[in-house]
Phi, psi and omega in degrees: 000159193234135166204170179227123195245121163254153204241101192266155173241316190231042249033206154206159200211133146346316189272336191286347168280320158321308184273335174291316221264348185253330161288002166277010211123285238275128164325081180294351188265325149324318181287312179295336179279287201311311208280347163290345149290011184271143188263054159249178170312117181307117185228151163294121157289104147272126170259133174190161181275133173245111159266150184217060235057025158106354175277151185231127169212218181234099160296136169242159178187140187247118204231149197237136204277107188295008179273342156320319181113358171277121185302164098014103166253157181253177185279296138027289178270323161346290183312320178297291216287347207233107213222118168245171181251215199259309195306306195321309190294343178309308193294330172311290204277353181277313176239035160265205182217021152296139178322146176328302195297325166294341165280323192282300171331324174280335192265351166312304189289310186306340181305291219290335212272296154292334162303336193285324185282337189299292181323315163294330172246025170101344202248190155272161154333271251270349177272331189291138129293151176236132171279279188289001200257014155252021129317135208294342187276339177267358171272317190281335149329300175291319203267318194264026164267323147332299183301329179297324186293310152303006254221308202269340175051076174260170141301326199187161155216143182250117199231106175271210204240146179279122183274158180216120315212165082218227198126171171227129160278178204224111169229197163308306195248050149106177180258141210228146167306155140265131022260136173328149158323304192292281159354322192269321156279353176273323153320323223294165182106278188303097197313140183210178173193148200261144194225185206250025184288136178276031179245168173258118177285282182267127197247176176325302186316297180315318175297318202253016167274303223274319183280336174253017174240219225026096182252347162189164176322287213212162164309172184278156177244162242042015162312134171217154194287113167285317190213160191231136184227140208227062195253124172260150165302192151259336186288193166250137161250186186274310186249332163255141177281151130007355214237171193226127161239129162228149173282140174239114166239199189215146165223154206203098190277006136297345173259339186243192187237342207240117180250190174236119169238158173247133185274133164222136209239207141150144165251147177271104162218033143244025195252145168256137193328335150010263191288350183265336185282332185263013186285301189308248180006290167268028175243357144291337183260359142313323176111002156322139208269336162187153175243114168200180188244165164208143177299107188262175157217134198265185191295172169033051169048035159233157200300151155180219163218172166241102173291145177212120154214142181247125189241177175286131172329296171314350198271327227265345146315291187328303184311314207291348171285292203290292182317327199282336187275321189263005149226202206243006180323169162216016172195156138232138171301130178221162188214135164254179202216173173220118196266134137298132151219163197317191131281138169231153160223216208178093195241187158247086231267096160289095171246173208301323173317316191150193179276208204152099180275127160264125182264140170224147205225130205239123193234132173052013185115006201208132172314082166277308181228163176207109184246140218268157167293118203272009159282304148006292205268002161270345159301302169305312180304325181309299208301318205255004180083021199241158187303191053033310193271317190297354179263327158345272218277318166312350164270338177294289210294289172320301198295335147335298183274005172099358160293130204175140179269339195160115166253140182251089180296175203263167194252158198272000000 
C-alpha cells in the first residue's frame, strides 16, 4: 500500500501542492494534456527548479498562453478580472474529458470550498462567486492537483499540522484578518500552530485540496519513504523557507513481524447488552484489528463490562468517534502497545463440501498453526445438512493430504 504524508514548513497554496506532487514524480506534460480539456482559457503549466535554504524543488506557475492570441497575465490580475460561480466550474469539470474519478475529487473540493465561504458570508453555495479561485490559474491548481493525485494511485493521505500566518491580507472582498475566514472554516479539525510570519500562509485553495484528501493522522507505521517532493511558493518569508513537503511511502505487511498499535479502552455499566452487541459489529467492520469485551465489577458492586479494542494508530479518531457516539462511556483510556505477529498466508482447501479458505501462520520459517475460516465452514455446512465440525475436520483432513487450490501468499 501507498500513501502520502504531507509535511508544510512554510504553508500550503494550491500552486505549492501542484508542485510537490509533480518534484514528486507526476508528469508535468501529462498533468497539461489531460488538463486541456477543461473549456477555460489557454494556459501553461510552467514548472521549473527552485532552491532555497540549501533544499532544491519545484516551483509552479500557471501563465495563459500568448501563442493563442491571448496577452499574458500575471495572478493579480487574473484574480480581478475573473469571477466564475460553484455551477459554472461544475459544469467546467463535468464536460472535460478527465477521469470519474478525478472529477468526482474535484468537484468535492469546489463543493467543500463553497460551502466555507457560504458560511462566512451568509449565503448558499449556489450564491457564491469564486474570485481568485475562479481563476484559470486556481482552477488548474485544484483540478491538476486532484488529477496528479490519481495520477499517483495511494491508499491514504496524511496531513501534519499547518503554521499560520498573521497580519491582515488584500482580497476581493476587502482586507481580511490571517488566516481568511474561509480557510479558518475549512481547517477546523486540522492541527496548526501559529507563527509569527505576516502572511497568508495556508491559503483557501491549500486548506480545503489538504483538508478534503486527508484520510487519516499519520501513515501505518513502519511505512518507508520512496520518494520526497519538494513545492515553494512565490513569496519570501521572514523566518522559514516557502515550502511544502510530501512524502511518497509504502507499507508492506510482510516485511515486517513487530506492528505498533493502539489500545482504547473504557467501562460500561449503563448500556443496554443491545447497544454493546451492535457497537462490537461496528467496530469490526471499521476495520478494528480486535475487539472484545470482559466482565467487571464496577464501582458500588455493579455488573459491568470492559470494552478494550485494539486499531492501528491512524485509526484512533475513528474508534473514539464510533465508541463515544454508540455507548454511554464518558471517557477512554488509550495506550500504545506493541503485538508481535506471525507471516500469514492464505490457501484453498478443496473438500467434498466445496472450497474452504485456511490462514496459515508462519514463525521463524516454519509452519505453526493452521485455521480453517469458519464462516467458510458454516456456508458449507447450511448447504450440505452437516455439523460444522464435519466440514472443520474434513478441511483439516484435505489439507493434510496436499490437497488445495491456490495460495495467496501474505496476506492479512
Amino acid at each position: 500500500m501507498k500513501f502520502l504524508q504531507f509535511n508544510s514548513i512554510g504553508g500550503a497554496s494550491g500552486d505549492m501542492i501542484l508542485a510537490a506532487l509533480i518534484d514528486l514524480g507526476v508528469s508535468r506534460d501529462e498533468l497539461q494534456r489531460q488538463l486541456s480539456s477543461l473549456s477555460i482559457e489557454p494556459f501553461e503549466i510552467q514548472s521549473s527548479h527552485f532552491t532555497a535554504n540549501g533544499l532544491k524543488g519545484t516551483r509552479v506557475n500557471v501563465q495563459i498562453d500568448s501563442h493563442t492570441g491571448h496577452e499574458k497575465h500575471n495572478h493579480s490580475e487574473l484574480h480581478v478580472k475573473e469571477s466564475r460561480g460553484l455551477k459554472e466550474i461544475q459544469t467546467l469539470v463535468k464536460n472535460s474529458n478527465l477521469c470519474p474519478r478525478v472529477q468526482e475529487t474535484s468537484l468535492k473540493v469546489f463543493q467543500r470550498l463553497a460551502e466555507a465561504e457560504a458560511r462566512v458570508h451568509g449565503t448558499t453555495p449556489d450564491k457564491i462567486h469564486f474570485h481568485e479561485v475562479g481563476a484559470v490559474d486556481s482552477i488548474v491548481d485544484i483540478v491538476g492537483a486532484c488529477l496528479a493525485l490519481d495520477l499517483l494511485d495511494v491508499n491514504g493521505i496524511a496531513i501534519g499540522t499547518l503554521p499560520l500566518g498573521c497580519g491582515t491580507t488584500e482580497c476581493a472582498h476587502g482586507v481580511l484578518p490571517v488566516p481568511v475566514p474561509a480557510t479558518v472554516e475549512l481547517l477546523k479539525g486540522v492541527p496548526v500552530v501559529q507563527t509569527r510570519e505576516p502572511f497568508e500562509l495556508v491559503t483557501p485553495t491549500g486548506a480545503v485540496l489538504l483538508s478534503t484528501w486527508k484520510t487519516m493522522d499519520q501513515p501505518p507505521s513502519g511505512s518507508q519513504i520512496i520518494h520526497t517532493g519538494y513545492g515553494f511558493g512565490h513569496r519570501t518569508l521572514n523566518q522559514r523557507p516557502n515550502l511544502l513537503r510530501v512524502f511518497l511511502m509504502e507499507f508492506r505487511n510482510e516485511d515486517i513481524s513487530t506492528d505498533d498499535c493502539l489500545v482504547l479502552e473504557c467501562n460500561i455499566d449503563d448500556t443496554s447488552p443491545e447497544l454493546i452487541g451492535s457497537l462490537m459489529q461496528r467496530l469490526i467492520e471499521a476495520g478494528a484489528l480486535d475487539a472484545f469485551t470482559t466482565a467487571a465489577q464496577m464501582k458500588k458492586q455493579r455488573p459491568g463490562i470492559l470494552l478494550t479494542v485494539l486499531c492501528r494508530p491512524e485509526q484512533r479518531e475513528l474508534f473514539l468517534d464510533l465508541i463515544f457516539q454508540e455507548s454511554m462511556t464518558f471517557g477512554i483510556r488509550e495506550y500504545p502497545v506493541k503485538r508481535d505477529i506471525l507471516d500469514r498466508s492464505l490457501e484453498t482447501i478443496e473438500t467434498p463440501y466445496g472450497s474452504v479458505i485456511v490462514k496459515i501462520g508462519v514463525w521463524k520459517g516454519r509452519v505453526i498453526t493452521r485455521s480453517p475460516e469458519h464462516k467458510d465452514c458454516m456456508q458449507l455446512a447450511q448447504q450440505a445438512g452437516v455439523p460444522v465440525r464435519t466440514v472443520y475436520e474434513a478441511t483439516l483432513q484435505a489439507m493434510y493430504s496436499g490437497t488445495k487450490a491456490h495460495s495467496d501468499k501474505g496476506a492479512k
